[in-house]
N, C-alpha and C positions, 0 to 999 in steps of 0.2 A: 504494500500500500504506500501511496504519494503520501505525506504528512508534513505539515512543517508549521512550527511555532516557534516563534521567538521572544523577547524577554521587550517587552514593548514598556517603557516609563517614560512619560512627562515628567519630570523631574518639578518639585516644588523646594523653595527654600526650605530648611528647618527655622523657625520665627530665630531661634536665637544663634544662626548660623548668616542669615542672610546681611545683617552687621553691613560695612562697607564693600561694597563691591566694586573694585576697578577695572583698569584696561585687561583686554586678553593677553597671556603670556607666552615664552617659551621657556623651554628645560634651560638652566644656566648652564648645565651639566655635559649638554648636547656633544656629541662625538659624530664628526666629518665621516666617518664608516659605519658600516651597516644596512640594515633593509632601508630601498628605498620605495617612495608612493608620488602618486598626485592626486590633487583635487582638479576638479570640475565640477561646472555647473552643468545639471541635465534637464530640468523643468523649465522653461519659459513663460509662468506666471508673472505677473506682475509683480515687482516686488513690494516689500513691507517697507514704507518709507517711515515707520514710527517704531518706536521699541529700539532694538539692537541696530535696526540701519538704519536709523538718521532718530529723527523728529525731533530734535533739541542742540541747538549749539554747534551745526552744519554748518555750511558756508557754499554758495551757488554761483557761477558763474555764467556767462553766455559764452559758446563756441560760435565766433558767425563764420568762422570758414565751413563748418558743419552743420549749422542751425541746430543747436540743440543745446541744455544747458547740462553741465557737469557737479554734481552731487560727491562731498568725499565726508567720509564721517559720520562725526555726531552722538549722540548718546541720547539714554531712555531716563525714564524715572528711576531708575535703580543704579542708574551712572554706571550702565554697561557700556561702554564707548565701542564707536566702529570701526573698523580699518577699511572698508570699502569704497568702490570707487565708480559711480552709479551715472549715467549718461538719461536725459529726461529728450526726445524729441518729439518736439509740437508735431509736425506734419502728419507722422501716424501714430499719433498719442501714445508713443510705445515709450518703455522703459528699457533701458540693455545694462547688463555689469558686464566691468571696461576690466578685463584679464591682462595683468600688466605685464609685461615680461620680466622685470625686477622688483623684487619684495619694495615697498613703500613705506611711506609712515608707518610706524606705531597706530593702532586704533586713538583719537584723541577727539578732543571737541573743545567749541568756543575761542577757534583759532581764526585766524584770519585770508582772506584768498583774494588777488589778483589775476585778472588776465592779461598776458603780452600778448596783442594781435599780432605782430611783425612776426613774432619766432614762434607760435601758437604754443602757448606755453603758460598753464597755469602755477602762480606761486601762494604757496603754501608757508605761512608763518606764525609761531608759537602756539600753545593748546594752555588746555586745563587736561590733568589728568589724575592717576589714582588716589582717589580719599586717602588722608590718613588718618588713624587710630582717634585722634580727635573730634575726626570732622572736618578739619578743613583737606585745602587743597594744594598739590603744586602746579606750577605752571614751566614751559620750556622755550627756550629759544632758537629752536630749531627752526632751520629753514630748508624746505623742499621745492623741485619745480616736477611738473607734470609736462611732458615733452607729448605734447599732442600728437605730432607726423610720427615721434617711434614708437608712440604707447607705452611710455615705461617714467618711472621716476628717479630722481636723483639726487640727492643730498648734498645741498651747499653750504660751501666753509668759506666763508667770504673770509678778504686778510682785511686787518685792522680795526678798529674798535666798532662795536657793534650793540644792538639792545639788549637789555634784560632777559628775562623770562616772561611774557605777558600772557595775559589770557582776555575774554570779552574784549578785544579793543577793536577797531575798523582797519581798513585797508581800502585803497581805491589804484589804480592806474593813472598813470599822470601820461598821456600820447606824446605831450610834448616836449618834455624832457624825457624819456622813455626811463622813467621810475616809479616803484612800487613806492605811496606812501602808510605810513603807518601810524596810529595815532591811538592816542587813551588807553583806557582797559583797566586792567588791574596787575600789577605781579606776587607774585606769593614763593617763599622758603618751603610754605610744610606749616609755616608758626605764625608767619606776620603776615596779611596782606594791607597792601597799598593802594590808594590809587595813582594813575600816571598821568601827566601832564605832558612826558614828551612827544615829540613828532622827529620821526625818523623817518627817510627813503635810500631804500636800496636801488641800484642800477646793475641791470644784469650784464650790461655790456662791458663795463669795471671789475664788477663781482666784488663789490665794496658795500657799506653801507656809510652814512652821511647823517649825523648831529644836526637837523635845524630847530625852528623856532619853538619855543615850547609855549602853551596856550596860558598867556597871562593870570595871574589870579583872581578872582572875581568870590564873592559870597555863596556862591553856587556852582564854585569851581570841580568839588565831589561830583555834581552833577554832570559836566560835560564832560568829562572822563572817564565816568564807567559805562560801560558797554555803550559807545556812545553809535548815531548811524549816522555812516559818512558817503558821498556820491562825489564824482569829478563833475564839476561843470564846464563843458566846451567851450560855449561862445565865447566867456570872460577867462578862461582856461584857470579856474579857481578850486579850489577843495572847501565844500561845503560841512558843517559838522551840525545835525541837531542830535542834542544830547537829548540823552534816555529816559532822564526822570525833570526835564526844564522846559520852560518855553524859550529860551535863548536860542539864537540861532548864530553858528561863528561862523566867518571865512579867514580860510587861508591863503594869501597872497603870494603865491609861489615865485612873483617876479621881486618883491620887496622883502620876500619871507619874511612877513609880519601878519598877525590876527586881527582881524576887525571884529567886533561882536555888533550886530544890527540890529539898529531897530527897525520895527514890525510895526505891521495896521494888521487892522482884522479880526475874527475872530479867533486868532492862535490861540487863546486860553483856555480856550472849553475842550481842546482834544485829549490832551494825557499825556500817555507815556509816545515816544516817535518807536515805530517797531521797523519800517525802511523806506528808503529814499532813491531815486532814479530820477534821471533827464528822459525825456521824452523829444526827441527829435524832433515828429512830424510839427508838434503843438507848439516846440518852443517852451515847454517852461517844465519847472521841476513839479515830481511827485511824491507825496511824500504820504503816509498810511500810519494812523497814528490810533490811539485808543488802548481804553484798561476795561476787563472785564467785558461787558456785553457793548459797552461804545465803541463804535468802530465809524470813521471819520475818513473819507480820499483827498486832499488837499492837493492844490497848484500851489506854486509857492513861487513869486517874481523878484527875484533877490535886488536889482534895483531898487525898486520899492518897498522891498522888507514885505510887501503886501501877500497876503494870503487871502482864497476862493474857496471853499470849499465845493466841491466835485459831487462826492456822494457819502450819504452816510447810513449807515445801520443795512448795507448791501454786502455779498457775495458772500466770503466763508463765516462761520460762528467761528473760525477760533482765526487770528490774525497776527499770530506769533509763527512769522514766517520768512522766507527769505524770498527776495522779490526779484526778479531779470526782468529786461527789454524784451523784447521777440522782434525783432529789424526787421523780417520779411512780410510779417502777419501785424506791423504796428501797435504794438498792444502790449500790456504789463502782467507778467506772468507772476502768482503767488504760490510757492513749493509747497512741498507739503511741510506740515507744521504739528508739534504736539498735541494729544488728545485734548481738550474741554466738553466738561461736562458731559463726560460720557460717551464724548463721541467721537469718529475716528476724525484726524487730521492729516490721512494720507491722501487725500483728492489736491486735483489742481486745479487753480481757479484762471479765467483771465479777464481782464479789463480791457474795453477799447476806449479810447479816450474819445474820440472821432462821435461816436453814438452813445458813451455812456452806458452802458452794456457790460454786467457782469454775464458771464457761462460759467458752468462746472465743464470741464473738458473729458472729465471719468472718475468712471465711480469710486467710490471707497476703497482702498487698496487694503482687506482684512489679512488677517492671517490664518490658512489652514494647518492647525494645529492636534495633534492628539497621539493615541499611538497605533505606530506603524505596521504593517503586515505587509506578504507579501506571496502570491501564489506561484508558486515555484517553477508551472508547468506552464503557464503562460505569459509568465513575467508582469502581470498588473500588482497596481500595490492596492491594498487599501488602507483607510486610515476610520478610525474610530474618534469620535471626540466632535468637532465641530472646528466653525470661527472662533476665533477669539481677537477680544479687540485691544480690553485694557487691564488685561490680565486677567477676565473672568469669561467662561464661553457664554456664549450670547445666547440665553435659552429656549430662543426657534431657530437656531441656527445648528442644534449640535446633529448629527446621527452619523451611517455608514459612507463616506465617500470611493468611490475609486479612482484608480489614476492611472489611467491604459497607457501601456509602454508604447503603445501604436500610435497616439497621440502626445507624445511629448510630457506623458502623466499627466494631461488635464486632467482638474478633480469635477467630478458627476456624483451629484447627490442621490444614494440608492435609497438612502432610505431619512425619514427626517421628524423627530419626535420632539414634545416638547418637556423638557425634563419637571416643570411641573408638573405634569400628566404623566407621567412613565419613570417617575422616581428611581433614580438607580442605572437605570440602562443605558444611559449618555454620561455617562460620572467619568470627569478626568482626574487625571493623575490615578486611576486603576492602573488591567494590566488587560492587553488580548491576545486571545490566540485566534489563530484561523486552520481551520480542519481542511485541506482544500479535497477530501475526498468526498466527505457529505458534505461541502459549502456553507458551514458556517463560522461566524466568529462568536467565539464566549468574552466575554468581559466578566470581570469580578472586581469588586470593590472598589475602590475610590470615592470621589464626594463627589457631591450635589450640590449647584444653588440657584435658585430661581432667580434671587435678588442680589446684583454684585455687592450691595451696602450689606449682607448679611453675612456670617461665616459659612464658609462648607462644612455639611457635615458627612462625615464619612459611611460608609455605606457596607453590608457584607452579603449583600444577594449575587449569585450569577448570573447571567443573562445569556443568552442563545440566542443568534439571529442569523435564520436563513437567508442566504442571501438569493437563492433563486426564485421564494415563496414571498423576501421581504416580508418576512413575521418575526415576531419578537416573542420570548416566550422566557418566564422566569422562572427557573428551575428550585422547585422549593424542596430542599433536599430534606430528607428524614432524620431525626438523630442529632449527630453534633455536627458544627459546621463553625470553618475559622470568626473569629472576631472582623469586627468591620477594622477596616483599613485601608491606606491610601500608600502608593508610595511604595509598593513591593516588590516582587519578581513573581513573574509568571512562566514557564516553558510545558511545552510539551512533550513529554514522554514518549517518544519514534519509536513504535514496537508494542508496548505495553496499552497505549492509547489513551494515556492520563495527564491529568495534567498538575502540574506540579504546585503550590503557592507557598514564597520562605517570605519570612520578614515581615517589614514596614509597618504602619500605624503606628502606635506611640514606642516605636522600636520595639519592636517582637523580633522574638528569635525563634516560633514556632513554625514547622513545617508540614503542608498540609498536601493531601491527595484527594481528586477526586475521579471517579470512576463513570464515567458518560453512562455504559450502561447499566449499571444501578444505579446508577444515579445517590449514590452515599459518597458522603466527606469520610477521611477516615487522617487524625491526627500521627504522624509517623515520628516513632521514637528513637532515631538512629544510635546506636551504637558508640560508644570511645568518646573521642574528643568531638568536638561541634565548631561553627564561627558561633562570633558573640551576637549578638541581637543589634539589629540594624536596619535601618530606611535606605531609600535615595540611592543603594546600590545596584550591578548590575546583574543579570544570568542569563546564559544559554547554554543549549542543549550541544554538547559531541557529541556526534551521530558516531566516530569510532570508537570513543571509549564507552558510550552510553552512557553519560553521566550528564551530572548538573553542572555550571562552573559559575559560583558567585565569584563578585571583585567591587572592594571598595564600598563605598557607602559612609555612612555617620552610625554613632551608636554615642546618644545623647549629642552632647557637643564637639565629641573629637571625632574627625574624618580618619577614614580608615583607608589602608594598602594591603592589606589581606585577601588571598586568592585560597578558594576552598573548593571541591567536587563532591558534591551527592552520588554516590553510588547505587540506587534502587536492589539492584541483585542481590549484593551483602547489607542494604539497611548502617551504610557508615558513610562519615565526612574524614575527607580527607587532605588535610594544607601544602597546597602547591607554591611551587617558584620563592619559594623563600630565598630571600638578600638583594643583589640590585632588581629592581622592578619601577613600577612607577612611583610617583608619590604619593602619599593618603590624598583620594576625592571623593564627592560623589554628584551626582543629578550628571553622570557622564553613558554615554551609549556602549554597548558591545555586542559584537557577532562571531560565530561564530565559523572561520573557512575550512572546508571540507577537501579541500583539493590541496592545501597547505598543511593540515593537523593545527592548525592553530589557534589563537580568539584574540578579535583585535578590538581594542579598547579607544574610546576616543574622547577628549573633552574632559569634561568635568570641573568642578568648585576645588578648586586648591589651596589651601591655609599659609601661602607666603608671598610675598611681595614680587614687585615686578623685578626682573635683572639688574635693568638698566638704568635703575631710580634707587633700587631699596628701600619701598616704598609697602609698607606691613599692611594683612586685612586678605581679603579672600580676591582671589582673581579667577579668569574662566581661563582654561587650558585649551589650546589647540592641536598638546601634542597628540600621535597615534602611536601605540603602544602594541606587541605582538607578545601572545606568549607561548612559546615551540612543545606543543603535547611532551616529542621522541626525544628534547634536552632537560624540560622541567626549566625553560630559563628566560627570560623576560628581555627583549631587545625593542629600543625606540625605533621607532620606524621615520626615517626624514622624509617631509611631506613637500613636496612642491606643491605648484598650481595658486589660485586665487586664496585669502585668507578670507578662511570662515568667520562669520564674527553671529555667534550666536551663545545663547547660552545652554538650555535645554535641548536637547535631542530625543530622536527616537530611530533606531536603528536596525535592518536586516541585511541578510545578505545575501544577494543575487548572484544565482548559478549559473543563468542565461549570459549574463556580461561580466561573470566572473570580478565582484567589485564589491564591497561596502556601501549602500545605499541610507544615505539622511534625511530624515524630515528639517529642515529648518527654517524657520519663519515663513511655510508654507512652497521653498523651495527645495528640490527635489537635488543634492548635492552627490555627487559618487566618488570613494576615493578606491585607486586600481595601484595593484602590489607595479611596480617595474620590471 
């Protein structure tokens, strides 16, 4: 008989583990020999422009030799930062991720970016990045360019003195002197932050940077300095600055290098906070988009006259914390996507014509298919259990079975779709599924429920069954005893025996459970000798040659764990593998199991130390892959090319058809292949 289940987790925080979370890392440890892999991307969904890839503290630019605009970064509510590098094109409202040929930035956000149109070349200058132990933040002064015509990045050491570390500050393009300027923000040790007053420009044709004017002091000097939003103006070839939390409006005089601060008519006081700023060609005058909370305000702004119009107000998106481009061929002002409000997603894109006044939505909500993965062996489709999810909670007429046909690029097709208020139980994330691909169905066990995001989940211990050819749901009320509710476990199934297996998870159990399809009886199993400890958020699957279980990692309380164990069925015992070098203690990290290698490869995960290259303490998301050899009992990293993942949770199988590691990630469908 065809069988195959795999150890399917959404990974959720432990509340007293999820603490600070920073950039993604790598092994410090890392050795130039050994197995090696790449990543690719294989789904062509749209991507998630909120959470892990972008929606906060991005930075956007216009390509007009491409028409299109370039996306890098960013970070979520959880100050997971991106390392990505995302391409948006108006024409066929498509999305692409831009595969660079050289590793790039560090994941980072609230940095700053320029375009050079002459050498099509975006620059990339300073971030925020991993929390520390306090709370606060540090900042870097790093400076990158994005080489458009090779596709790749590069890291510049400019000679001579040069700026701080900043973070939130602006940037703009100066055509006329061909220099990047840079202005305000904040910078930070780790201990102290500041705010800045300087203005710096780099010139890439130098490869220098340049001291000029610093922005006078004024009573509301804090004000135009932190995260301030800055535009070049053509006609008067000037640098514009409305700061973030003022109504002041500065210019910078690039011929006199000196500030002016102007005065203003109009109604500028009743707008807020400035959220960004652009010239507008066709119209002749500046745009600027400003408002707090549910105000939301489009202003002209005639720097002659200091005089401001308003445009349009309480129009296009509800949330307005966004990053704004031109569109030169389509004339009209494009709004990115921007962080969730009030519930609601802020991956769509907005545009404005100034000409007619005219907001559009361009496309729909960019959600995330999220939940866990399966995958039928014989025909290579995947499916996923669980639903959308938007801001962290699935959206509960959104969840049920999807599939995602290899024959299609994995589009996902909703088979089946329940509302988990009605059907309590059968849509619960962060359970486990397996998929029987002989009689076509998936069972799911345990996890939480919750109709309401404002409420908690509560965890759950029914099974469920759901045909997929009949699409019926059926809840299997077993007789007797039957595990405790729980979330957060391991599930596989038993190839041969026809069981399926359940260890762990809920408030860390360490009990192992069996159940039996046709009896339909739970039966608690008492292995033998030694055991692992009691533990959540870790991984397992099935060797199909040794027949056995293979847990790895997990938390058990607050300490994350690196232990590797196998459930034996036959003798009824555990048994601890690979002991000494291996990975580090994680867990909410994926693993599969390769059949054609003997081995089980391990990916991701919550790791309890700081970044490399900062030393910078608190939990980071791992991108290493990790193998462990059945025939040596010995654990080797595996060096991973290709694009950098930047996600946090996974859900993981492994595909025999393409011979490769297959990932759910923020709804895209990622593969990594041995070399």
């Amino acid at each position: 008989m065809v069988l195959i289940a795999v150890l399917l987790i959404t990974a959720t925080l432990a509340p007293s583990l999820r603490g600070e979370i920073g950039a993604q890392a790598e092994n410090p440890s890392r050795q130039g020999t050994g197995p090696t892999g790449r990543w690719s991307l294989l789904s062509k969904p749209p991507p998630v422009l909120q959470g892990t890839a972008a929606g906060r503290g991005y930075s956007a630019i216009w390509d007009a030799a491409r028409e299109r605009v370039l996306i890098f970064g960013g970070r979520d509510s959880s100050f997971v930062l991106s390392g990505l590098l995302w391409s948006y094109e108006p024409a066929g409202d498509r999305w692409r991720l831009l595969d660079t040929r050289e590793p790039g930035p560090f994941p980072r956000a609230t940095y700053s970016a320029a375009w050079d149109p002459q050498t099509e070349a975006m620059l990339v200058f300073g971030e925020m990045h991993v929390p520390f132990d306090d709370g606060s933040v540090g900042s870097s002064s790093e400076l990158w360019v994005y080489r458009a015509r090779e596709e790749r990045w590069v890291r510049l050491e400019p000679e001579g003195p040069r700026p701080g570390a900043w973070y939130s500050h602006a940037a703009v393009w100066d055509p006329v002197r061909r220099q990047m300027l840079v202005f305000g923000g904040s910078t930070s040790d780790g201990r102290t932050t500041r705010a800045n007053s300087a203005l710096w420009a780099y010139r890439p044709d130098a490869n220098v940077w340049e001291e000029l004017a610093p922005v006078p002091f004024f009573s509301d000097g804090g004000s135009i300095r932190f995260a301030p939003v800055a535009m070049w103006e053509p006609i008067r070839s000037e640098l514009l600055v409305f700061p973030c939390c003022s109504d002041a409006v500065w210019r910078y005089l690039a011929h006199e290098n000196a500030w002016i601060r102007m005065e203003q008519v109009g109604l500028r006081g009743q707008t807020g906070i400035s959220l960004f700023a652009l010239w507008d060609p066709v119209g002749g005058q500046t745009l600027v988009g400003s408002g707090a909370n549910a105000v939301r305000r489009l202003w002209s702004f005639e720097p002659d006259a200091g005089a401001w119009r308003l445009l349009a107000a309480g129009e296009g998106p509800l949330n307005w914390q966004r990053q704004a481009v031109w569109d030169e061929p389509r004339s009209r002002l494009l709004l990115l996507p921007g962080s969730p409000r009030d519930g609601l997603s802020g991956s769509d894109v907005w545009a404005y014509t100034p000409t007619s006044g005219a907001w559009a939505r361009l496309n729909a909500a960019r959600e995330s298919l999220q939940g866990n993965l399966m995958i039928d062996r014989v025909s290579g489709d995947l499916f996923v259990s669980a639903g959308i999810f938007t801001t962290g909670f699935p959206t509960p007429f959104q969840g049920g079975i999807w599939r995602l046909q290899r024959a299609d690029q994995w589009a996902p097709r909703l088979l089946s779709k329940r509302d988990l208020a009605q059907q309590e139980g059968a849509l619960s994330f962060v359970g486990s599924a397996t998929l029987d691909t002989v009689n076509r169905a998936v069972y799911l066990f345990g996890g939480a429920v919750s109709g309401d995001p404002r409420a908690p989940p509560r965890d759950q211990r029914l099974l469920w069954r759901y045909q997929l050819e009949l699409d019926e749901w059926a809840a299997i009320d077993a007789e007797g005893r039957r595990p405790p509710a729980r979330r957060n476990h391991s599930a596989v199934w038993e190839d041969g025996r026809e069981r399926l297996l359940i260890f762990g998870g809920g408030r860390t159990f360490g009990d192992l459970w069996e159940f039996d399809p046709v009896s339909g009886d739970w039966t608690e199993l008492n292995p033998n000798g030694p055991r692992p400890a009691a533990r959540r958020d870790h991984s397992a699957a099935w060797d199909v040659a040794g027949q056995r279980m293979l847990v790895f990692g997990g938390t058990s309380g607050n300490q994350a764990l690196a232990d590797l164990w196998a459930y034996e069925p036959e003798g009824n015992r555990w048994t601890e593998l690979g002991r000494g070098q291996g990975p580090e203690a994680r867990y909410g990290h994926g693993a599969v199991w390769d059949p054609l290698r003997n081995r089980l490869l391990v990916y991701g995960g919550y790791t309890p130390r700081g970044h490399p290259e900062r030393q910078a303490p608190g939990l980071v998301w791992s991108r290493e892959v990790w193998e462990y050899q059945a025939e040596t009992d010995r654990w080797a990293e595996v060096i991973a090319g290709g694009p950098r993942l930047s996600a946090r949770s996974t859900s993981a199988v492994w595909d025999p058809i393409g011979d490769q590691m297959l990932l759910l990630v923020d709804g895209d469908i990622w593969a990594f292949r041995s070399d």
